[in-house]
N, C-alpha and C positions, 0 to 999 in steps of 0.2 A: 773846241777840242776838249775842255775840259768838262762839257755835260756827255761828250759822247765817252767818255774815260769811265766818269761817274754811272754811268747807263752800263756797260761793257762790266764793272764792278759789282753793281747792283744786280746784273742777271747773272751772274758767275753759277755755273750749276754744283752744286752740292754731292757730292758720291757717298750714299749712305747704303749700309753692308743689310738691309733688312731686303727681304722680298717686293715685288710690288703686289698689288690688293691682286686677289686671287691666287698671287703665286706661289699659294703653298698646297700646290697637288701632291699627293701621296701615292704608291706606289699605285693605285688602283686608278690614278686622277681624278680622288674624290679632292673637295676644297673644303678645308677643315675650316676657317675661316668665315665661310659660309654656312656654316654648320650642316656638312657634308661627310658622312662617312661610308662605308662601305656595310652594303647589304646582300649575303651570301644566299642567301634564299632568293631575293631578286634580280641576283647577278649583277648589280648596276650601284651607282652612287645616290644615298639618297638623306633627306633630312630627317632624320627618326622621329625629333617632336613634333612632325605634320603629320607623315607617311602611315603610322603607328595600324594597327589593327586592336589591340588590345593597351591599356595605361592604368598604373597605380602609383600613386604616389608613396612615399615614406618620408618619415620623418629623423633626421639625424642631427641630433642638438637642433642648431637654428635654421640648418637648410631642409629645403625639402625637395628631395629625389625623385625623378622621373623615370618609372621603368616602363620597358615597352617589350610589347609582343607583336612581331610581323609575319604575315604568310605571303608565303612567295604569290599565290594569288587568292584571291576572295570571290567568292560567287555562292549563291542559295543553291546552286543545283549539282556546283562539284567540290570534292573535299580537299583543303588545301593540303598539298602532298609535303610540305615542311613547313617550319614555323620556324623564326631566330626572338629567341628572348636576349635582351640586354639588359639588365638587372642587378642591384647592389643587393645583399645580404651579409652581414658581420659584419660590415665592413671592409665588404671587399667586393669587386665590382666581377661579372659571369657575362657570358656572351656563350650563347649554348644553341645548339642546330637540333629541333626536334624533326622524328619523320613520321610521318601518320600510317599509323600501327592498324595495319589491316586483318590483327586477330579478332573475330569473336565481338560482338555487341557494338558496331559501331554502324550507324544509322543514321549517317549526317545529313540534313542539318539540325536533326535530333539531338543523337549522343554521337562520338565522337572522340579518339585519343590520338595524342602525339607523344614521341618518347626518346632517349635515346639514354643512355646508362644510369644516369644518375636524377634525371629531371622529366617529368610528365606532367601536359598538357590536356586537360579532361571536359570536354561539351557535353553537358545535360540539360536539355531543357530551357538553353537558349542563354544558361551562365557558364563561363569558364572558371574552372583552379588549376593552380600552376602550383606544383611542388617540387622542394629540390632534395635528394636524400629522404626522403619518406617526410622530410617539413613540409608545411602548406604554406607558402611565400606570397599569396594572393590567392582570394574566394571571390566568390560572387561579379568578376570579368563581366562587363557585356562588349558588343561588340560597337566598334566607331564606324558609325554607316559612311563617312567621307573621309577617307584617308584618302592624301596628296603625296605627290611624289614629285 
């Protein structure tokens, strides 16, 4: 009687107020946790440091920053019709929706623009630049031939 007391005591369950692993879906049901966010040009939930089309790193004090550039899709024969940049600058962190700007000199997979008020995305010759405000925030881009989702 009194090993089954001590047993009965021993597995007593615990009520602890955190989530369980996975359970912290966000309104989209991405799992942040999993290092899951929401990707607007892909409609869908994904891991940005795999997924990426484009990455540069920066450097701030002793960390160093990962930005990424996504297009909703990637192919040599058609032009991605938006890009989402996620990107620190001043410190201070952008998440910006370009749309591929069908004025005048674009001849993808040539050259190439994406754009939308304040930030442009520019293919020449097989390098991208990304500016924000007339800055140049990133040169010389190539592209990541296996991006995973």
């Amino acid at each position: 009687m009194i090993l089954a007391l001590s047993i009965a005591v021993a597995c007593k369950k615990e009520n602890y107020n955190s989530p369980p692993t996975g359970g912290d879906k966000d309104a989209h049901g991405c799992i942040g946790s999993a290092g899951q966010e929401w990707c607007e040009v892909r409609n869908k939930c994904l891991r940005w440091f795999s997924a990426f089309n484009l990455t540069w790193p920066i450097t701030a004090g002793s960390f160093t920053l990962n930005n990424f550039i996504i297009f909703d899709v990637f192919s040599n024969n058609q032009a991605p019709k938006k890009a989402e940049a996620k990107f620190f600058l001043n410190n201070n962190s952008y998440d910006e929706i370009m749309n591929y700007d069908t004025s005048g000199g674009n001849n993808y997979p040539t050259s190439a623009k994406w754009t939308n008020t304040t930030c442009t995305l520019t293919l020449l010759n097989g390098s991208y630049t990304f500016t924000k405000d007339g800055q140049t925030v990133a040169s010389n881009l190539t592209i990541n031939p296996n991006p995973t989702d």
